[in-house]
C-alpha positions in Angstrom: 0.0 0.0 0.0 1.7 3.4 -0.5 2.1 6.2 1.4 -0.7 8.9 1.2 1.3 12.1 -0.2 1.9 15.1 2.2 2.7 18.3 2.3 6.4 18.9 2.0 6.9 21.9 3.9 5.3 20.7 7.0 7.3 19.2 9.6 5.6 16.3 12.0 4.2 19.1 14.3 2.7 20.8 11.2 5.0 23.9 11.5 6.6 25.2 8.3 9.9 23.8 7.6 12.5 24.2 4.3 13.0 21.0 3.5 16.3 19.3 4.1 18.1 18.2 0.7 21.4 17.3 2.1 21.1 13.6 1.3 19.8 14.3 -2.1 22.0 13.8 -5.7 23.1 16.4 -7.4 21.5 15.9 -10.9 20.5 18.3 -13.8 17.2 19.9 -13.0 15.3 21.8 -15.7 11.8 23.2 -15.4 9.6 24.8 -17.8 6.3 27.3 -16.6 4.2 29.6 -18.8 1.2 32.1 -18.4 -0.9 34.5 -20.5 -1.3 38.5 -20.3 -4.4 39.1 -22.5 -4.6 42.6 -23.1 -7.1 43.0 -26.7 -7.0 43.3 -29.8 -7.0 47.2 -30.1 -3.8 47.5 -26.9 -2.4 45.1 -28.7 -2.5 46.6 -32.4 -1.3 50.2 -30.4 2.0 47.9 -29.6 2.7 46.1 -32.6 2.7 49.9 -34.1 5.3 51.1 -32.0 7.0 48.1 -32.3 6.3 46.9 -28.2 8.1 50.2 -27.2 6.6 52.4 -24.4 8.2 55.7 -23.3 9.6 53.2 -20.4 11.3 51.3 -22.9 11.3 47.9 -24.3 8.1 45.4 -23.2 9.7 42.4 -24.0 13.5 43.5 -23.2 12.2 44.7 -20.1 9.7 41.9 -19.0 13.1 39.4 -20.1 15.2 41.3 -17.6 12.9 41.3 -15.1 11.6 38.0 -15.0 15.4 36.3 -14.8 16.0 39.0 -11.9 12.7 36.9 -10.1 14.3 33.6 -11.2 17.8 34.3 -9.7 15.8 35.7 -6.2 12.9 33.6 -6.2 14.6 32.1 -2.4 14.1 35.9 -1.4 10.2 35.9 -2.1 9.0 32.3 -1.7 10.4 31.8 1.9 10.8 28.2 1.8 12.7 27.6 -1.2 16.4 27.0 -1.4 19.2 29.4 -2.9 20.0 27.7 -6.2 22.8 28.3 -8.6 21.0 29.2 -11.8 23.1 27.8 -14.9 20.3 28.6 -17.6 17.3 30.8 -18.0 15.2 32.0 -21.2 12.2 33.3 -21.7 10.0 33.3 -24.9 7.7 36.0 -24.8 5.1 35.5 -28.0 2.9 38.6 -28.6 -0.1 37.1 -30.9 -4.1 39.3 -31.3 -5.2 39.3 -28.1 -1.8 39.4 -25.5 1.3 37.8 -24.6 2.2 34.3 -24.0 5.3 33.8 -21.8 7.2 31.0 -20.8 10.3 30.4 -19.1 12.6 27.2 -19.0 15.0 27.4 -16.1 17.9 24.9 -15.6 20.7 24.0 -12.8 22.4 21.1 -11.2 21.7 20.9 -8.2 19.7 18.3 -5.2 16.1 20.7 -6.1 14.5 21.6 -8.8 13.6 24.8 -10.0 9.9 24.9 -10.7 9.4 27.1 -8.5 11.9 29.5 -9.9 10.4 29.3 -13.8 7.2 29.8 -12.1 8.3 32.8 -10.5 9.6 34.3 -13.4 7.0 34.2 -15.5 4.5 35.5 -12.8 7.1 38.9 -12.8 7.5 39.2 -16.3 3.7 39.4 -16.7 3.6 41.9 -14.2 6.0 43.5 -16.0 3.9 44.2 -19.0 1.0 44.4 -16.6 3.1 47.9 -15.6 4.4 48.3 -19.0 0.9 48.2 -20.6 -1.7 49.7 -17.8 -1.5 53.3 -19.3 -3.4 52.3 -22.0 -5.7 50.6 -20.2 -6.1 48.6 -16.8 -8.0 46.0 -18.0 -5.4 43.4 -18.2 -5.6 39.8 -17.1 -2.8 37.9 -16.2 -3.8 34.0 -16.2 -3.1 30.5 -16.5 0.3 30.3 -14.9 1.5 27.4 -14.9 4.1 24.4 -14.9 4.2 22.6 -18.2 7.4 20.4 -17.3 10.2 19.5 -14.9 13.1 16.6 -15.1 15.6 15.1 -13.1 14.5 14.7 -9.9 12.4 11.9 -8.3 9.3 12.4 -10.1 9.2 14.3 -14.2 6.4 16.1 -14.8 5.2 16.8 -18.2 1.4 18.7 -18.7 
């Protein structure tokens, strides 16, 4: 019979806890999240005009930057998570009719993986555009962020 799955971050007395990876492998860990900014078809015709420029600069250059600044501090927001050495991180940021579709593939060797990390930085550079975009309007939705894959740990995940 196997174990019923619990909570991770919750030591035997139910208090938080960062979980303790000392007896773990090192292995190659890559992990792969994405999310949607929909913004509409006339916000997002005014930006392919100016060529995704606002008078604060680059939307994608900017989101890019800061989204990989989230991924190499994500242990500085999410307060269980471990300080990993980043050895990868790109983002694709698609613009298409209605918004922006963003994902992020993060990648280190390390004993944990860094879901949390692509997950992180996709959720900033949305915000990002979010600040980049809200003078034209403030009807913005930020949504289905998500994990689409992770490997080399215990368990791959693939959605």
């Amino acid at each position: 019979m196997s174990e019923k799955p619990k909570l991770s971050h919750l030591n035997d007395a139910g208090l938080p806890e960062m979980v303790d990876v000392s007896h773990k492998s090192e292995s190659v860990r890559i992990a792969t999240a994405s999310g949607r900014l929909l913004a509409g078809k006339d916000i997002m015709a005014s930006l392919a005009a100016s060529g995704f420029n606002s008078k604060k600069g680059s939307i994608l250059q900017t989101a890019i930057i800061a989204g990989t600044m989230a991924v190499k501090n994500t242990f500085n927001t999410i307060p269980l998570c471990h300080q990993l050495p980043i050895s990868s991180c790109k983002f694709d940021i698609s613009p298409d009719e209605e918004g922006f579709l963003i994902s992020c593939t993060v990648k280190t060797e390390g004993k944990t993986g860094v879901e949390m990390e692509a997950l992180h930085g996709v959720s900033v550079a949305a915000l990002t555009i979010y600040d980049m975009c809200k003078a034209l309007s403030h009807d913005l939705t930020i949504e289905t962020i998500r994990l689409d894959h992770k490997s080399g740990g215990k368990n791959d995940f693939n959605r």
